[in-house]
C-alpha positions in Angstrom: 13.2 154.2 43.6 13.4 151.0 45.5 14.8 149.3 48.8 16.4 145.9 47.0 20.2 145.9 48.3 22.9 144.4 45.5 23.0 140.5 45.2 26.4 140.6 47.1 24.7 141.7 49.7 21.9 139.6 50.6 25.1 137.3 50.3 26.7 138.6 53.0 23.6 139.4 55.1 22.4 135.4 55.0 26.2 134.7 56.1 26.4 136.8 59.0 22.9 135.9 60.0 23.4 132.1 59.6 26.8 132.5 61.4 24.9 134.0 64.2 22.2 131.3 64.1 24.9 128.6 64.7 26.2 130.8 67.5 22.9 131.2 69.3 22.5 127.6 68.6 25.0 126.4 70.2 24.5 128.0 72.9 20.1 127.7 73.7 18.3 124.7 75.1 17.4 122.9 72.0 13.9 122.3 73.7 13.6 125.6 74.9 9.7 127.4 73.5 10.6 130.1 70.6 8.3 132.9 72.1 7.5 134.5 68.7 7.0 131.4 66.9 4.4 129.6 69.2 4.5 126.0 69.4 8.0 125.9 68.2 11.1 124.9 70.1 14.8 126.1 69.4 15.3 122.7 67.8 12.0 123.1 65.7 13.2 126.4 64.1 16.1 125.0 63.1 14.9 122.0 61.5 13.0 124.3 59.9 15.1 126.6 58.5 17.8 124.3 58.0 15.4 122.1 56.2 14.6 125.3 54.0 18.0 126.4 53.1 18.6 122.6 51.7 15.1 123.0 49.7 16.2 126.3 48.4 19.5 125.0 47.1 17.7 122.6 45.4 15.3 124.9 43.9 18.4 127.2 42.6 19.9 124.0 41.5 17.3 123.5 38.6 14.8 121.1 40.9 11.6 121.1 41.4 9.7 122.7 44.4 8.7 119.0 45.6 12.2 118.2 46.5 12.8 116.6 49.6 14.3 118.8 52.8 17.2 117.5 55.1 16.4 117.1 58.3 18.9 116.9 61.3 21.3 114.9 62.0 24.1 115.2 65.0 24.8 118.1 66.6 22.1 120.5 66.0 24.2 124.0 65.3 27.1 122.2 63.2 24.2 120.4 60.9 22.6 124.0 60.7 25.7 125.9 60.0 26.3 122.3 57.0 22.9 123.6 55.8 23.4 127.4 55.5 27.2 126.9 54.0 25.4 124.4 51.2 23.3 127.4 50.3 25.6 130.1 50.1 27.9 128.0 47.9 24.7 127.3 45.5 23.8 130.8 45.7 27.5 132.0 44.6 27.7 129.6 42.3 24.2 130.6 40.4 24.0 134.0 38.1 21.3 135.9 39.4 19.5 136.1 36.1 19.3 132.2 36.3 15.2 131.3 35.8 13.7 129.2 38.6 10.8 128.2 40.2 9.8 130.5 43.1 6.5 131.3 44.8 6.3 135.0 43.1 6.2 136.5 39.9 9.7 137.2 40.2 10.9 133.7 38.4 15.0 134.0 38.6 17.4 132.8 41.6 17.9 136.3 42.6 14.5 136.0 44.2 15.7 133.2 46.2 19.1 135.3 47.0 16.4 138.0 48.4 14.0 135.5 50.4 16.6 133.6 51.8 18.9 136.8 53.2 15.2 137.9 55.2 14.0 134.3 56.4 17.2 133.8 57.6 17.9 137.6 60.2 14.0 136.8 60.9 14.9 133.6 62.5 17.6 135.2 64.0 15.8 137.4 65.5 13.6 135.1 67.0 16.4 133.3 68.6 18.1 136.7 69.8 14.7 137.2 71.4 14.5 133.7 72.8 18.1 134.2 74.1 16.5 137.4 76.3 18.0 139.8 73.5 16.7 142.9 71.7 15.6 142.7 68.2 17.9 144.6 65.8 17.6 144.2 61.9 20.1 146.1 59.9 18.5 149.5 58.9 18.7 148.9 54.8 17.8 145.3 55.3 15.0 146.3 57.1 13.7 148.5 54.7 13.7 146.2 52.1 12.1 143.5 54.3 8.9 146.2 54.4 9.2 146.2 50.6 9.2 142.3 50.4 6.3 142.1 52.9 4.1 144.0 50.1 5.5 142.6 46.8 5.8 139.1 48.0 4.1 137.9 51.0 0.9 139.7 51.5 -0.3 138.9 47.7 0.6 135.3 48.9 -1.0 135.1 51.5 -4.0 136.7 50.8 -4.3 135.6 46.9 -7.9 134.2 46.8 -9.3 137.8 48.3 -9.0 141.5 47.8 -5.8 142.4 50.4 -7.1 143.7 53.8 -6.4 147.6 53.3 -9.8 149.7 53.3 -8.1 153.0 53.3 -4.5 154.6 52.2 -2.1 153.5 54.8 1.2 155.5 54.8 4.6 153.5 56.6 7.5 155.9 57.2 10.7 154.4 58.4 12.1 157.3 60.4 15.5 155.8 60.3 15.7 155.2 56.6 13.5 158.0 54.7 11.7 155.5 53.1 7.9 155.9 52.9 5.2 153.2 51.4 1.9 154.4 50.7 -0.3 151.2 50.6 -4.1 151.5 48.7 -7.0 149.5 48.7 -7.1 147.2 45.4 -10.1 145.3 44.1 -8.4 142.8 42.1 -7.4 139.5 44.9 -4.1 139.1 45.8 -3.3 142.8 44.1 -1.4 145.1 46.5 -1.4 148.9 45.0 1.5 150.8 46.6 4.0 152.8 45.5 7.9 153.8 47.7 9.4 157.0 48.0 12.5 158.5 50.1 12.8 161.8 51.9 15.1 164.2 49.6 17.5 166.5 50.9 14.3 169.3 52.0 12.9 166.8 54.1 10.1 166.3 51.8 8.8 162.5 50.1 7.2 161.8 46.9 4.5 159.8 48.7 1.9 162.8 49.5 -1.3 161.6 48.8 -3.6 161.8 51.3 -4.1 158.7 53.7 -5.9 157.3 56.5 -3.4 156.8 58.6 0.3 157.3 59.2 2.8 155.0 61.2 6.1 156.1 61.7 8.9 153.6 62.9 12.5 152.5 62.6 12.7 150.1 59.4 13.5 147.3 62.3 10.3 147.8 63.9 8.2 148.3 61.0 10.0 145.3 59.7 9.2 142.9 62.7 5.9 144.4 63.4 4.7 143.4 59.6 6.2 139.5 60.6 4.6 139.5 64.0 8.2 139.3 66.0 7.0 143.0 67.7 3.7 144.5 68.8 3.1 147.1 66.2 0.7 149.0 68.6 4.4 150.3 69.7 4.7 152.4 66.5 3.7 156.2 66.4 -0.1 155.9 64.7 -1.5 159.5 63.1 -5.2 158.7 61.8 -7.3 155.8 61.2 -6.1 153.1 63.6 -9.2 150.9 62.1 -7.7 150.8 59.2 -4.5 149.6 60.1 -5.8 147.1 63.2 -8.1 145.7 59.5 -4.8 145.4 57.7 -2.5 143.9 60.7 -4.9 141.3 62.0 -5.1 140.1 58.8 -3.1 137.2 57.8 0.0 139.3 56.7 2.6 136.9 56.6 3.7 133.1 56.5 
């Protein structure tokens, strides 16, 4: 079982979010504060992920990882929205299979068709928050973006030490039927979890015992994991010592 969506579409997920990026752009005070990425303005994030996308391209492209990234020039949304079309076009132009440098054991472009599709409705959702908006992630996105969290980003970011689980944690998307059951791991950087989805009885394949059970939509489980929402808001059965340990750890970039 697993959450990953088709390459076509993280394809078209990073080209509506990017569309939306420009939009929201275009439309915020450049120099306005990003509330869920502190000490960053509108025009920071951009740069950012704008510079990103054109590092990315280069990556698929066959360069290395010490490539330069673009930085603005001109009007802020139409260089963004010059940035994100670049990538798509790389992106449709690479097979999927095609082996490249990434930042994960995963070593094709298909990883970067993956990152790229999450960074991307992340960022949008911090400018839809900074624009007074709700956060809303598509549902199987979402789900996939838990999924990503433990495969990718928590052994990255906490490679050099055991990860920060001291008990079975269980995450149920409510809205999805997808459950993770996440275990403590000796081995640095290891995360030991496995994914299940409710069947037609209402039951999961995930039912070993745990610590502690969160239940949320896949949006907010998704944001909570990337800081963008309080996770505190999720329904919590158990253990909440064992997931505050996990949370305020470093969980993400």
């Amino acid at each position: 079982m697993t959450t990953r969506l088709s390459h076509d579409d993280y394809l078209a997920a990073l080209d509506r979010s990017a569309s939306q990026i420009a939009e929201l752009t275009a439309r915020l005070d450049p120099t306005a504060d990003v509330p869920t990425c502190p000490g960053w303005s509108v025009r920071d994030l951009i740069a950012h992920l704008g510079g990103v996308h054109g590092w990315a391209r280069g990556i698929v492209a066959g360069g290395s990882p010490k490539g330069p990234r673009p930085e603005p020039e001109g009007e802020l949304a139409e260089w963004y929205a010059d940035q994100a079309r670049q990538l798509l076009d790389a992106l449709r132009a690479t097979e999927p299979d095609t082996e490249t440098w990434t930042f994960s054991s995963e070593r094709t472009a298909g990883f970067w068709f993956r990152r790229k599709a999450h960074e991307t409705e992340m960022h949008r959702i911090d400018l839809l928050l900074t624009a007074g908006g709700a956060p809303a992630y598509d549902e199987a996105l979402a789900a996939d973006a838990v999924t990503e969290v433990l495969e990718v980003m928590l052994p990255r970011m906490q490679g050099k030490d055991p990860v920060a689980v001291t008990a079975p944690i269980r995450f149920v998307s409510g809205d999805t039927g997808d459950e993770w059951v996440v275990r403590p791991a000796s081995e640095p950087g290891v995360v030991d979890y496995t994914h299940s989805t409710t069947d037609d009885a209402g039951q999961t394949d995930a039912a070993a015992p745990v610590e502690v059970t969160v239940t949320a939509p896949a949006s907010d489980l998704a944001t909570g994991l990337w800081g963008r929402t309080p996770y505190v808001l999720w329904s919590i059965d158990g253990d909440r010592d064992v997931l505050d340990t996990l949370m305020r750890s470093t969980i993400t970039p």
